[in-house]
N, C-alpha and C positions, 0 to 999 in steps of 0.2 A: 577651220579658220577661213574667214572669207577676206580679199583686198580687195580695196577699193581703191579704181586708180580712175582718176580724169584727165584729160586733155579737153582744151578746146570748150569750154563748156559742156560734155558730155561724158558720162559717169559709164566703168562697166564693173561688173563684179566676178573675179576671179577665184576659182576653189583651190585651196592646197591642202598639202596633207595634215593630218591634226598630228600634234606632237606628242611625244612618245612619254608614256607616264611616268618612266625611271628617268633621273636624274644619268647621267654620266660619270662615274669615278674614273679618275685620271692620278694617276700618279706623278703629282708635278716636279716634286725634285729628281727622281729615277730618271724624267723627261729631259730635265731640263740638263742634266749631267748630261747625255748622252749627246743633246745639242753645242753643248759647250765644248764638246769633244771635238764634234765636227767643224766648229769652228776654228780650230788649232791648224788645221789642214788648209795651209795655203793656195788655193784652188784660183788662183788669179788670172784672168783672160787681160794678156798685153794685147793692146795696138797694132796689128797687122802680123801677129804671132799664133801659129795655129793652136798650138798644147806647151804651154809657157812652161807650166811645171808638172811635168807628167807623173815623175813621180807624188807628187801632192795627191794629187788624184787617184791614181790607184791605193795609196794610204785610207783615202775616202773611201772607195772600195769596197776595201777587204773592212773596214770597220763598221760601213752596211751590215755586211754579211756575219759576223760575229756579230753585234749587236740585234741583230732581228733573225733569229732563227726558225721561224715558223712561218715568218714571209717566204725565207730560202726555202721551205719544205712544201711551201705549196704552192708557190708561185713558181713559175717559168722563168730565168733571168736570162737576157742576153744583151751583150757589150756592141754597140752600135756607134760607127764612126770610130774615132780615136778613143773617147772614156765615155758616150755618153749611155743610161742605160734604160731597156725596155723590160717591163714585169710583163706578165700575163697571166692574170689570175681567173680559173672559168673558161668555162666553154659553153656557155649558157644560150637563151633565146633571145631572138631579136639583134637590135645593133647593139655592139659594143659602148663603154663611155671611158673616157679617157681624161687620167688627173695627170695634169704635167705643172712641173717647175725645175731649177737647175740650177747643178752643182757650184757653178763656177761664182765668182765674186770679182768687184773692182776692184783696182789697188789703190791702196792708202797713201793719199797724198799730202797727210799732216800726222805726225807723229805724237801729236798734241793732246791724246785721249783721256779721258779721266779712267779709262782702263785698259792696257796694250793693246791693239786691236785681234792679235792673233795668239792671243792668249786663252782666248774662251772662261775669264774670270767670270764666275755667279758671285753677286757682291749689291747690297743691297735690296734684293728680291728681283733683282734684274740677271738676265744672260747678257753679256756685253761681247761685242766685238764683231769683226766685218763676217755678214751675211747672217747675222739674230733675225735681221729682218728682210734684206736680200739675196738671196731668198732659199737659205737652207734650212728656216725656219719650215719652208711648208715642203720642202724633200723630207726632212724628219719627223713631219707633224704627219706626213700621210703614211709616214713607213708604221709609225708610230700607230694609228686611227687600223691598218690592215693589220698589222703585228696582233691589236689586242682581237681583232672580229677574228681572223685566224685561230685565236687558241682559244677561244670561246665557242669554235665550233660554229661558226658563220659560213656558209659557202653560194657566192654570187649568184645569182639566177639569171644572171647575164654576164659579159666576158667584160672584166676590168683589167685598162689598159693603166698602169706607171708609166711617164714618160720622164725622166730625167736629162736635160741635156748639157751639156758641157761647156758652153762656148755662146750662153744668149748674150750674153754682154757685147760680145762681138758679132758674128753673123747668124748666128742659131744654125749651122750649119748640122751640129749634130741632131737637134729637134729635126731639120727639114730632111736626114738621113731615115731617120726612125718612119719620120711621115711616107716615105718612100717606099720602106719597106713594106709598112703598112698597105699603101698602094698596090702594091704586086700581090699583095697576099690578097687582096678582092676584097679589104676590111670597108666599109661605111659607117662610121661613127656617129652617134645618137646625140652626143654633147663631148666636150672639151671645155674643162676647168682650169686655166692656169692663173697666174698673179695676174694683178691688175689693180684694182677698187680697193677699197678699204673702209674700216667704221670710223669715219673722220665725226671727230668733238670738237666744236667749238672754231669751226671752218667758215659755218655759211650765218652771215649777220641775220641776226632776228628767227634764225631758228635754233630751238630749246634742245631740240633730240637731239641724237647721235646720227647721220645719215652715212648709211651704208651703201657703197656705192659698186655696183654690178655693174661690169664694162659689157658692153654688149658689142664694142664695133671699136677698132684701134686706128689712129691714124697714121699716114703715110708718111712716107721720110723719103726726102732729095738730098744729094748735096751737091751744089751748082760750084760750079770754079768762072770765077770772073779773070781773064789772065791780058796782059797786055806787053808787048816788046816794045824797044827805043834803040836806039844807035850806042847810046851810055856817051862816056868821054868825062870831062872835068865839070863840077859842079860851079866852074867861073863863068860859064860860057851856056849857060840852061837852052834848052829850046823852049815855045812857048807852053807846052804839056810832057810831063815825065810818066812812063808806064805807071808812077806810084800816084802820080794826081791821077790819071783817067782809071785806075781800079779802085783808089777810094771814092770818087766822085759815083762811079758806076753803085760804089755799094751804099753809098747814102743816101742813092736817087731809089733804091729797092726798100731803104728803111724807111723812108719819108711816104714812099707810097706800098703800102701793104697788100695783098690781098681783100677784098671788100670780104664783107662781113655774111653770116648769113645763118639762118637756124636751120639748121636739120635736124631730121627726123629722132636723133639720138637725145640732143639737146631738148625737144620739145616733148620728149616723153620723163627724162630726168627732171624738167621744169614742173611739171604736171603732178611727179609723183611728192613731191614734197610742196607745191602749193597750198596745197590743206590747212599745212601750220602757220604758214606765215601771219602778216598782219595782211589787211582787207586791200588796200590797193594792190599790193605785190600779188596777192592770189588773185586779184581781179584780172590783174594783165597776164600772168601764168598759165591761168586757164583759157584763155581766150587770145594767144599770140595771132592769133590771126588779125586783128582786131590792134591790139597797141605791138606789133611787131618792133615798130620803128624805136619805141621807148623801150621793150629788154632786150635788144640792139646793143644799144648804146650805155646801158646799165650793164650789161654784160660785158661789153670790150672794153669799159673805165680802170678793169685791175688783169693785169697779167693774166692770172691763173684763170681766168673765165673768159677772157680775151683768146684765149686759147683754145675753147669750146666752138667759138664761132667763127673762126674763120683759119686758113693757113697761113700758120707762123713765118717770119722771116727773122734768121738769124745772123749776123755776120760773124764767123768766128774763129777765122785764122787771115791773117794777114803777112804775106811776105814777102820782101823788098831788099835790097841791095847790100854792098859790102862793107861800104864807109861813109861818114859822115860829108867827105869832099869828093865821092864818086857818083856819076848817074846811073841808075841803075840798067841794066840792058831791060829786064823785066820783071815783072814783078805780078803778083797774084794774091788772091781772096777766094778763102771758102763761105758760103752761106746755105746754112741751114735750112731749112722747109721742111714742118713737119704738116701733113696734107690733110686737110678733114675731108669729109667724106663728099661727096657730090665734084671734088677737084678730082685732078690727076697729076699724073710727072709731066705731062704732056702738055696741059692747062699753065703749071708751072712753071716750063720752059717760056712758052711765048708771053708768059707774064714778065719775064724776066727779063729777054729780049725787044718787049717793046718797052718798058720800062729803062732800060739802060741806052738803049737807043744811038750805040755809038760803035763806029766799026771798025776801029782801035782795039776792041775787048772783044776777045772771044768769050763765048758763052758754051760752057760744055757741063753735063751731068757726070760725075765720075763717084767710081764704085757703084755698086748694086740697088739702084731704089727700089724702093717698095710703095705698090700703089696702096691705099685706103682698102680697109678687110672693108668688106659685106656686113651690113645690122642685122645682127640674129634677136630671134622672136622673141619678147617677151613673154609671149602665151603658150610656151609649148613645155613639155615634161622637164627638160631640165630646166629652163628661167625660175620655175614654181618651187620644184626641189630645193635649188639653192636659196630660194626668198623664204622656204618656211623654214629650211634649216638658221637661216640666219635670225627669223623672228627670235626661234627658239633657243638660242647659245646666248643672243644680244637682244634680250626682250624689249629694252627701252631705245631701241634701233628704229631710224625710218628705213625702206629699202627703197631704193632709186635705180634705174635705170641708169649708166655713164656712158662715156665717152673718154677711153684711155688716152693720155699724150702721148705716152713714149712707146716703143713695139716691146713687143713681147714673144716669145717662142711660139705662141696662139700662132701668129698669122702665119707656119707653114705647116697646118693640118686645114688647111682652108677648103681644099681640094678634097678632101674626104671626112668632113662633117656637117650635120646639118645644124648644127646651134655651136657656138664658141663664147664662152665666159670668162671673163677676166674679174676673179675678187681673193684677194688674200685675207682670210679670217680675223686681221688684229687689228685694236683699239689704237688711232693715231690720232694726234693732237697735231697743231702748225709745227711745234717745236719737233717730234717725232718726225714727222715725213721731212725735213729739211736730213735727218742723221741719215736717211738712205742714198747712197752714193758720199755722204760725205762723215762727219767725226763724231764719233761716240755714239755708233748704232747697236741698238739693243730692243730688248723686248721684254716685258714680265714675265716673270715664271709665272703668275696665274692666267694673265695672256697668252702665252702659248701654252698653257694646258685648254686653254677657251679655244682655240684653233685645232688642236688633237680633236676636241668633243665635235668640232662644225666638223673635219672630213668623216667621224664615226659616223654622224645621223646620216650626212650626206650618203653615205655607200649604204646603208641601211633603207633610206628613203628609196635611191634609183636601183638597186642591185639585191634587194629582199624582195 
């Protein structure tokens, strides 16, 4: 199979592997039961809580282990941080590859579901409930993808790494334990697959196909505190500015003026890979950003979710202030979000902020842990290709695309010891789908994730045969 990918007006042509002549048998209801199970397991990462419900987790566990016994027989398991867990399958040649996603899930903050959420009901040819799709659909879909190559008599030709972590919702704390581990032990990692992308339908106006989207680079995350004190006293007698005027004015003055816009390298190769289909102007400017930059600029930052691609977000989204409606308040404070595309920094950020707000009433401070912008891994190298012919072939009528992830991921703390990092979760979403992840009535198809079991089969098949 050959791709064709352009930017810029120039075409190159890349080889992948050709696809395998059997078909995949997956057993989707035995799959899909075993998911639904794991869904029952309340595996919830609270807000500033290390291991909310421990024993949830180790329930998790021990139903791994009884459920996939052939993983347990030939794999290496070991419990890493508080629950999260590391396989090791192989001792093969060359570097290692590593599939990581995690146990944990958000909590449900509407009880409103058209199926419990932690029920794990199969109803309708759907798995329903929190984490179908984030994301223990693809801890079970890969235990699932090794379980069968295991008893089939498969054995790696290189060392395959499981990474499961406990806690990505919150600080990936356990991923970044495992990556550490990893570290000491001398490991240098070939690729890293975790969540990310997805085969979004019916997303990008005027095009026909499904585009499949491979993160290749994830953005940064700040969170700024704008904070400001006052004398307080009776709300009869005001002064001319209250801590609660100078922190909202500070945070209106950051949303009125954004970060400027700008294509990077991530964005111009996603642009590229799907310019083909479009209609003749849109491809015209696509392939040739150098050229109408200024017009898919401004096309791009006209809706949210692409507005997002080109430049670092600004969000305001806690605001807190006083004790009564007739007190002033002593002080008062705002958090605001910034999620960092790639070519910024925390640093870039900060004095954005700071001349931006320009008042020295407010303190400006970063609190909790940022994270700068990962590194763009290759599109040209053994694993980008694996995952792109594997995906031809699960999702034929797929375009594949290069991305740019919003949100973090467990990815960016093996940063430090691989050389390619991919972000794509193998299932069919629609607008109404990706809005149920993080929010009510998330689910997946049972033929849907039998379609993800078959992408992690080929996958280990293509890099690890």
């Amino acid at each position: 199979m050959r791709v064709i990918v352009g930017i810029a007006g120039f075409l190159w042509v890349l080889s992948a592997p050709a696809a395998f002549a059997e078909p995949v048998e997956v057993d989707a209801d035995a799959a899909a039961a075993r998911l639904a199970e794991a869904i029952r397991w309340r595996t919830e990462s609270q807000e500033g809580v290390a291991l909310a419900n421990a024993e949830a987790f180790a329930g998790l566990h021990r139903q791994i282990e009884r459920q996939f016994p052939a993983v347990h027989r030939a794999l290496e398991r070991e419990v890493v941080g508080e629950a999260s867990l590391l396989y090791t399958w192989g001792k093969g040649r060359g570097n290692p590859i590593l599939l990581a996603a995690h146990l944990d899930v958000v909590p449900v903050e509407s009880e409103l579901w058209a199926q419990p959420p932690y029920d794990g009901v199969i109803e309708g040819g759907y798995i329903w409930g929190r984490g179908a799709l984030d994301d223990k659909s693809s801890v079970f879909g890969i235990l699932e993808a090794v379980e069968r190559l295991v008893a089939g008599g498969f054995t790696p030709s290189r060392t395959v790494y499981l990474a499961f972590g406990h806690d990505e919702e919150n600080d990936g704390l356990g991923a970044a334990a495992i990556a550490a581990l990893l570290a000491e032990r001398g490991e240098r990692l070939a690729m890293v697959l975790d969540e990310g992308g997805f085969v979004l339908e019916g997303i990008i106006e005027d095009l026909d196909q499904p585009l499949a989207t491979v993160g290749i680079a994830e953005k940064g995350f700040a969170k700024v505190e704008l904070f400001s004190q006052g004398p307080g006293g009776h709300s009869s007698v005001p002064p001319p500015s209250t801590p609660v005027g100078r922190v909202a004015r500070a945070a209106a003055r950051l949303e009125e003026n954004p970060m400027p816009t700008r294509l990077e390298k991530v964005t111009e190769l996603q642009l590229a890979a799907f310019a083909p289909e479009m209609p003749f102007w849109q491809r015209l400017a696509m392939n040739n950003t150098w050229l109408f930059k200024g017009a898919v600029l401004r096309s791009l930052d006209s809706a949210p979710t692409t507005a997002a691609t080109v430049r670092t977000t600004t969000a305001v989204t806690m605001l807190e202030a006083g004790v009564k409606g007739n007190v002033l308040p002593r002080e008062a404070r705002a958090l605001v979000n910034f999620r960092i595309l790639p070519g910024d920094s925390v640093r870039s950020v900060l004095e954005h902020v700071e001349k931006v707000v320009d008042d020295p009433e407010v303190t400006i401070r970063v609190v909790d842990e940022p994270t700068e912008p990962s590194p763009v891994s290759s599109v040209e190298n053994e694993g980008y290709r694996a995952i792109e012919a594997t995906i031809v072939e699960i999702f034929p009528d797929a375009l594949v695309a290069p991305s740019l992830v919003l949100g973090m991921t467990d990815a960016r703390r093996y940063q430090g010891i691989a050389d390619g990092i991919y972000r794509f979760l193998p299932i069919r979403m629609d607008e109404v789908d990706v809005d149920r992840m993080h929010g009510t009535d998330e689910r997946i198809s049972v033929e849907g994730y039998a379609d993800l079991i078959r992408f992690y089969i080929r996958l280990l098949q293509r890099l690890a045969d």
